[in-house]
C-alpha positions in Angstrom: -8.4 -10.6 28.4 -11.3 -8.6 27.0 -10.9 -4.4 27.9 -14.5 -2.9 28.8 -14.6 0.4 29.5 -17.1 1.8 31.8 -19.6 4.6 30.9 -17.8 7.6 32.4 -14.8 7.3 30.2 -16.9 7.1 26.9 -18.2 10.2 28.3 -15.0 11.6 29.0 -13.7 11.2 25.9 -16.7 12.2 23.5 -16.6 15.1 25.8 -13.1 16.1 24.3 -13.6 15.2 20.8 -15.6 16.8 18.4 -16.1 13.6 15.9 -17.5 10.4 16.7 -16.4 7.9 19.9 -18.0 4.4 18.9 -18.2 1.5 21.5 -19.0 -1.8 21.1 -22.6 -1.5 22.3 -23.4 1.5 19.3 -25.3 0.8 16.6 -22.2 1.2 14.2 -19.5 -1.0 15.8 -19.3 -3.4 13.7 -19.1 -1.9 10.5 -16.5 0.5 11.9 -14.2 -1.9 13.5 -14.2 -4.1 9.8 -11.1 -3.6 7.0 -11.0 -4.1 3.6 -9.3 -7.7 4.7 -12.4 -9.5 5.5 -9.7 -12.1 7.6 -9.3 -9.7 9.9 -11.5 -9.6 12.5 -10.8 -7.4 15.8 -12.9 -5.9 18.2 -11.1 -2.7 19.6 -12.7 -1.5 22.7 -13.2 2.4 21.4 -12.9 3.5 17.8 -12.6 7.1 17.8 -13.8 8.9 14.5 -11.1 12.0 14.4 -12.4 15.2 12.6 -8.9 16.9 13.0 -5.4 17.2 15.0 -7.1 18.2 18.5 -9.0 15.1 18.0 -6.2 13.1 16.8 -4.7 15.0 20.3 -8.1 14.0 23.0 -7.8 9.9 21.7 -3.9 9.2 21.8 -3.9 10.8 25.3 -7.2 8.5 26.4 -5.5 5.4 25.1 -2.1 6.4 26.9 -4.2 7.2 29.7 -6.2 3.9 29.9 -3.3 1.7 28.8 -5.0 0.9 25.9 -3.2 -0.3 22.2 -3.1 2.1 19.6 -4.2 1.1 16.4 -4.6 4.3 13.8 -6.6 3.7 10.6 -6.2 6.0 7.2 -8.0 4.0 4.9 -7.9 0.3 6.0 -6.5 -1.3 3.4 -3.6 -3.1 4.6 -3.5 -6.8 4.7 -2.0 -7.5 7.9 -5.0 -5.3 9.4 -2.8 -3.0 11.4 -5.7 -0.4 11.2 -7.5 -2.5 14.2 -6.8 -3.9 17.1 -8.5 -6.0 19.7 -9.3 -4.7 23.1 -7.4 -1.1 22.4 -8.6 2.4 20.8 -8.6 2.9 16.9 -7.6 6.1 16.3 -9.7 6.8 13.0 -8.6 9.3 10.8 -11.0 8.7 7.9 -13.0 11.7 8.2 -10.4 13.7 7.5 -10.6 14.2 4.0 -9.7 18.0 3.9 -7.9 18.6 0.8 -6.1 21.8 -1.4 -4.5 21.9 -4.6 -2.5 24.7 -5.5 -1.6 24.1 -9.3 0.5 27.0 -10.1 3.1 25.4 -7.2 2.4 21.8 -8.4 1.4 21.1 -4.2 -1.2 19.2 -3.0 -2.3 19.6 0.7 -4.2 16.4 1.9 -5.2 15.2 5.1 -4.8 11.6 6.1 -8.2 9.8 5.6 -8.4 10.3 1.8 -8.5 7.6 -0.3 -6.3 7.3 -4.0 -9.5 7.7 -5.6 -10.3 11.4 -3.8 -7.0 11.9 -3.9 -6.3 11.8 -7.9 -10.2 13.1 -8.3 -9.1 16.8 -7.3 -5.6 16.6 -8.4 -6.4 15.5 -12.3 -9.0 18.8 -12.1 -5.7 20.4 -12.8 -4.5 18.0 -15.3 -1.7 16.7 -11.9 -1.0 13.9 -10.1 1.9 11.9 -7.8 2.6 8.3 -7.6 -0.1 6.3 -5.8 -1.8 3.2 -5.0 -3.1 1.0 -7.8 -6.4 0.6 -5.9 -8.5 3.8 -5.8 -9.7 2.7 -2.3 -6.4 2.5 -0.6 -5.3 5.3 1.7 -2.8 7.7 1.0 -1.3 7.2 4.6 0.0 3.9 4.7 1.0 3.9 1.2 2.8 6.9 1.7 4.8 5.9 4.8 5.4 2.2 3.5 7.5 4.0 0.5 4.3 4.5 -2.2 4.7 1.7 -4.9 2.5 2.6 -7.8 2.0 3.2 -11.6 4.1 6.6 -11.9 7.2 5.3 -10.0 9.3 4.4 -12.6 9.1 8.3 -14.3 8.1 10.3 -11.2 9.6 8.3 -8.3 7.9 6.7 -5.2 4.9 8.4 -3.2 7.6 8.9 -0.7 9.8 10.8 -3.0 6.9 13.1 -3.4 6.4 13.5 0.1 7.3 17.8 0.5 6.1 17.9 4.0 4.2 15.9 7.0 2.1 17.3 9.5 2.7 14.7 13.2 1.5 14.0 16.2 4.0 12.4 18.5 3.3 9.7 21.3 3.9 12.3 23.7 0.9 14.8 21.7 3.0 17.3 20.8 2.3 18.4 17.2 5.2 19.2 14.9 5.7 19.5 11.4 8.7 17.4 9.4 10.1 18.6 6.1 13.5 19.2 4.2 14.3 21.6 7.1 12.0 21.4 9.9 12.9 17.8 12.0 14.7 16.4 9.0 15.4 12.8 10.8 12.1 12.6 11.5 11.4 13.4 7.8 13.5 10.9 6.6 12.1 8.2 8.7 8.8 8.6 7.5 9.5 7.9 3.7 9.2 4.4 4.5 9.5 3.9 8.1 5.7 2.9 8.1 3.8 4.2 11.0 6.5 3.9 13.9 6.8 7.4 15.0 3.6 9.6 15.1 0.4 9.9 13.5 0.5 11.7 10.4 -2.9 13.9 10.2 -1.8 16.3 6.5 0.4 15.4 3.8 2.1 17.9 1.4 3.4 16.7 -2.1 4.6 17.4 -5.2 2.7 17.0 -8.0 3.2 16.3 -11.7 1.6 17.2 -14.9 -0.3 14.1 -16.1 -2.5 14.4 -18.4 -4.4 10.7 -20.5 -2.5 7.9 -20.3 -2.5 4.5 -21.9 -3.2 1.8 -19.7 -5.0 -1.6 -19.8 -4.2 -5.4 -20.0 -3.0 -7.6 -23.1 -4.8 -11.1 -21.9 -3.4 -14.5 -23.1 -4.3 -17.6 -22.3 -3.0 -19.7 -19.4 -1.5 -22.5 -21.3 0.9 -19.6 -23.1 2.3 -18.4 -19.4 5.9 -19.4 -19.9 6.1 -18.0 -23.0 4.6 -14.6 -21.9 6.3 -14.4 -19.0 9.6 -14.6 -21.0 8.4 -11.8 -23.3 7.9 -9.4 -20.0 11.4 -10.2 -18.7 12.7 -8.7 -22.0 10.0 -5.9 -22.3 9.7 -5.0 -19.0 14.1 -4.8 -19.4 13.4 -2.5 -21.9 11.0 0.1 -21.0 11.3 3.5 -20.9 10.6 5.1 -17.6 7.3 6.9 -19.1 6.4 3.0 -19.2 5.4 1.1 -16.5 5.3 -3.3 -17.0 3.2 -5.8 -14.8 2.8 -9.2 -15.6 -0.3 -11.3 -13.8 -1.8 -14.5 -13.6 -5.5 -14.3 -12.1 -9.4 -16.0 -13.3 -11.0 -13.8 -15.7 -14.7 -13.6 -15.0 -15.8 -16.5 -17.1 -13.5 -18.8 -14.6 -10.9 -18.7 -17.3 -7.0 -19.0 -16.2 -5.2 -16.1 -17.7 -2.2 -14.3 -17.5 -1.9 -10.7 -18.6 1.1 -8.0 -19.2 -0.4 -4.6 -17.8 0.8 -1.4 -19.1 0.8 1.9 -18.2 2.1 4.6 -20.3 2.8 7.8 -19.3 4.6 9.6 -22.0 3.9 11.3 -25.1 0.5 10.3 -26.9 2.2 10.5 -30.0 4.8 8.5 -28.9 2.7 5.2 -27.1 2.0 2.8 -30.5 5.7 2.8 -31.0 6.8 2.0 -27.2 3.6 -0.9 -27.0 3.8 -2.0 -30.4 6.0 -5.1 -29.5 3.3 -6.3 -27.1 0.5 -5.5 -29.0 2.4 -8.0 -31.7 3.5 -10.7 -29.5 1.8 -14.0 -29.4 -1.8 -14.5 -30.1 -3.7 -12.3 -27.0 -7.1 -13.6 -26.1 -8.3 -9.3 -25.7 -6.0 -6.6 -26.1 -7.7 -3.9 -23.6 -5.4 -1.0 -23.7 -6.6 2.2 -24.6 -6.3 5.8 -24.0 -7.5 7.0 -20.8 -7.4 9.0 -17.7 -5.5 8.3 -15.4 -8.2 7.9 -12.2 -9.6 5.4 -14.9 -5.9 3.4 -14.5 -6.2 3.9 -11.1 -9.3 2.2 -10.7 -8.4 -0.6 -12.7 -8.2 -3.2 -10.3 -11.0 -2.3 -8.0 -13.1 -4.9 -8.9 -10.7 -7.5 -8.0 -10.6 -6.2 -4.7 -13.6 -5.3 -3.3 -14.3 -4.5 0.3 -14.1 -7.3 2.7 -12.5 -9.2 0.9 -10.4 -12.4 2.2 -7.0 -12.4 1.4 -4.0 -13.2 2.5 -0.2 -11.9 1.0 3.0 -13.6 0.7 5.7 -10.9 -1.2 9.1 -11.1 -2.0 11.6 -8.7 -4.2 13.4 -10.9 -6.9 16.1 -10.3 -8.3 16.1 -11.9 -12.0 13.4 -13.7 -13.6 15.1 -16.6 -14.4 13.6 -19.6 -16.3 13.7 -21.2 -13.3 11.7 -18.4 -11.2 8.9 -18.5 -13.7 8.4 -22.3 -13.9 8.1 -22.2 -10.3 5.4 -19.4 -10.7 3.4 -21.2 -13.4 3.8 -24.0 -11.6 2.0 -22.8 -7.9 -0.4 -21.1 -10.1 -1.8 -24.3 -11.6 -1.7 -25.9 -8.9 -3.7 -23.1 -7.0 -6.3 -24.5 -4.6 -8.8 -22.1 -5.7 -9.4 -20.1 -9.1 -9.3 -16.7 -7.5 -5.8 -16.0 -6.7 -3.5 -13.4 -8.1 0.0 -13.9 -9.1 1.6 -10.1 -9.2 5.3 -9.1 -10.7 5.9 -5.9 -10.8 8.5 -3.5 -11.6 11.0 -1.3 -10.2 14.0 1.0 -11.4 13.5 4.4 -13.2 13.3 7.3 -11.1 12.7 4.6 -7.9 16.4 3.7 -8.2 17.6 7.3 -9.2 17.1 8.1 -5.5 20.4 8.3 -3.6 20.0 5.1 -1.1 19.8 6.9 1.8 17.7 9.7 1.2 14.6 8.2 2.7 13.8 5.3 4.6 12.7 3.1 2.3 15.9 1.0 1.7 15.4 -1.1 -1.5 16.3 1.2 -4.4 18.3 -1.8 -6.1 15.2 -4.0 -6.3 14.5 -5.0 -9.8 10.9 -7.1 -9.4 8.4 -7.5 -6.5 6.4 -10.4 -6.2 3.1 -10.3 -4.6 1.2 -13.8 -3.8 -2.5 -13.3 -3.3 -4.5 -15.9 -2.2 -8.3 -15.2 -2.6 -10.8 -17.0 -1.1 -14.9 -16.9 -0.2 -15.7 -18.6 2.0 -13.9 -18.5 5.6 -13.8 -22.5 5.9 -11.5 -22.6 3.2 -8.9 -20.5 4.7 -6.2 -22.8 5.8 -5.7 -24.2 2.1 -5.3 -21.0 1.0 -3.0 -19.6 3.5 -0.9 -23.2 2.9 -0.6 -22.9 -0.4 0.7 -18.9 -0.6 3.2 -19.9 1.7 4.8 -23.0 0.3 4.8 -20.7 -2.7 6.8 -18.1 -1.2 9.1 -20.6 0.6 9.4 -22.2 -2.9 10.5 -18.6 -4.6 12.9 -18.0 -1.8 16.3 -19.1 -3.9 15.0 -16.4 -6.3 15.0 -13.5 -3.6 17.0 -10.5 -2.5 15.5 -11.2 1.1 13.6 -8.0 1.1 10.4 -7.3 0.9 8.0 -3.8 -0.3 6.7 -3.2 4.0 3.2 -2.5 2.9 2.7 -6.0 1.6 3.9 -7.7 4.8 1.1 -10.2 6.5 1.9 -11.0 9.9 5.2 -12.7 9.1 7.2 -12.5 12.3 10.2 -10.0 13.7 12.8 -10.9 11.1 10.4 -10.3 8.2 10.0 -7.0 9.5 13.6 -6.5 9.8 14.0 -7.4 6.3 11.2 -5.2 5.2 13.7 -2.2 6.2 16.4 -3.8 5.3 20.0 -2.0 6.1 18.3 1.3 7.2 16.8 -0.5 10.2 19.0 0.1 12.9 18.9 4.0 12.4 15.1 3.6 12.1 15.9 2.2 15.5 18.0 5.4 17.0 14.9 7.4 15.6 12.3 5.6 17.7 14.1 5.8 20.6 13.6 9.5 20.3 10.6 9.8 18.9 8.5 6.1 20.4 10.8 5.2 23.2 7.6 3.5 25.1 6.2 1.8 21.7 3.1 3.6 21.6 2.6 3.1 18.5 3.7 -0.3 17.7 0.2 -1.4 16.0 2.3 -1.6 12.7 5.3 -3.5 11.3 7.0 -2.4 14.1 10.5 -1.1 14.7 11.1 -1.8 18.5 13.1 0.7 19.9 
């Protein structure tokens, strides 16, 4: 059943808000209701363009109101497209891209519709940063309540274990603020509880001197995968937490098969030829691209790959060794790959990540050693079925490999007991705290814990 709403309660509720209320007969509904996923394709029935909390306030009491869905959007980037929904309100928070740095406390204030990219611009004008996405366009919201996977993790710990403070909005509207000692079960559900109990409008986090950093790809030709991939199993074993391993398979631009171990280095200059001399001698690399550089440079590394709109669809699993076995089975799906866009991902956990005492947040997969991310690619929308085919009889094929866990913010729509897995043993308490806090599921446009 389509939702229309009449005139009078557009009027109503740009009447209470001070930023935009789009509808679907405005001239900017359909770029606004779009995603970074260009599979996604929703048509909410008012998307309203939040400047600030009272905002955030006025459009979570007109959906309630209207028994509309609630969908809230930071940055759109997640690949399930839980920033949209169809026939409810979109409760957009990315023009709130107020931000502070205060150096001399190493603290970051940041509002919820910045981007990584924004983000890291006004933090590295102090020579700071905190773990983050490894796309610059990805919000700092999701990530950040998903757990915060990215390049620092293994020296400075997850986004999540950065997290200081988060200003929220409740389903009820009440506003409240959740720290160390303000609402510290609420706190603790948001460090990887996803977006289950409030909208999140500010961030506060700690922040790290980082300074240039040594980053890039060492490319090698398909045919030498196996062999590669064995050398990152040992390397990646072996790395200092100032060192963070991935190891790829993906097209380079001249429709070449590749595979490529990506470092990044955040340790001593003086110190990097010595930690990356054994992969810059292994094996005979088609380009060896590292180099010294910023670190919004290794931030924006990937970009390309990933441009807006985009289709793609994710299949993810945490492994936990990479046995021969495991990457035959990789090689293997990648050849036979229906496309030459897709990207194979490992990537790499302990260091700081595993430091954490388990329970300490909600993100509940500190043991993990590998992630696997399946991305199938894919231009043109006829082809999707192949595509989607192929990622998952990859994934089923990878499953006597797994942990049975899974990183939340690379969850497609997968089902109930995917998301259970995605918060693995902490789930049921995340399920005490939405009885408190979402006892009605308002917001339950996510991977959602149902109270």
């Amino acid at each position: 059943m389509t939702i229309t709403l009449e005139r009078p309660a557009f009027d109503s509720l740009r009447a209470d808000m001070r930023g935009e209320v789009i509808g679907p007969a405005d001239p900017g509904y359909e770029t606004a209701r779009r995603v970074h996923n260009g599979m996604i394709d929703k048509r909410p029935a008012v998307i309203a363009r939040c400047t600030g909390v009272a905002d955030v306030q006025a459009a979570l009491h007109f959906g309630i109101a209207h028994d509309l869905p609630v969908a809230v959007r930071g940055g759109g980037h997640n690949v399930a497209g839980k920033a949209v929904c169809d026939d409810g309100i979109v409760i957009d928070l990315s023009p709130m891209k107020g931000m502070r740095v205060l150096p001399g406390e190493r603290v970051a204030q940041a509002q919820a519709g910045l981007t990584w990219g924004e983000f890291d611009r006004e933090t590295q004008a102090f020579g700071l940063a905190t773990t983050g996405g490894a796309i610059s366009t990805t919000g700092i919201a999701g990530l950040t309540l998903g757990g915060g996977i990215g390049w620092l993790q293994r020296k400075h710990g997850l986004t999540c274990d950065n997290l200081l403070s988060a200003d929220v909005v409740l389903a009820d509207g009440r506003f409240l603020r959740a720290n160390g000692a303000e609402n510290e079960d609420l706190f603790w559900g948001l460090r990887g509880g996803g977006g289950n109990f409030g909208i999140v409008t500010s961030f506060e986090y700690r922040l790290h001197p980082v300074g240039r950093v040594v980053g890039g790809p060492v490319v090698y030709p398909f045919d030498a995968a196996r062999e590669v991939f064995r050398f990152y199993r040992d390397y990646s074993a072996a790395a200092p937490d100032d060192l963070f391993v991935e190891f790829g398979m993906a097209t380079l631009p001249d429709g070449q098969r590749a595979v490529m171990v990506f470092v990044v280095y955040a340790g001593p200059l003086a110190a990097a030829d010595d930690v990356l001399r054994p992969l810059r001698e292994f094996g005979s690399p088609l380009e060896d691209m590292t180099a010294t550089m910023s670190y919004c440079e290794v931030q924006q590394a990937f970009d390309a790959d990933f441009p807006d709109g985009i289709l793609n669809y994710w299949k993810s699993s945490n492994i936990r060794e990479l046995t021969d076995d495991a990457i035959e089975t990789m090689v293997a799906f990648m050849a036979a790959s229906p496309s030459l866009r897709p990207m194979v991902i490992i990537d790499q956990f302990g260091g700081a990540v595993a430091r954490v005492p388990d329970d300490a947040t909600a993100f509940g997969h500190r043991d993990a050693a590998y992630d696997l991310i399946i991305a199938a690619i894919w231009s043109a929308p006829g082809e999707q079925e192949a595509h989607i085919d192929w990622a998952r009889r990859f994934w089923e094929a990878m499953q006597p490999h797994a942990s049975g866990d899974v990183y939340v913010n690379y969850l497609s729509e997968e089902g109930q007991d995917r998301v259970r897995d995605a918060y693995g043993h902490h789930y049921a308490r995340l399920v005490d705290l939405k009885r408190r806090y979402d006892p009605h599921n308002v917001f339950r446009g996510n991977q959602n814990i149902q109270p």
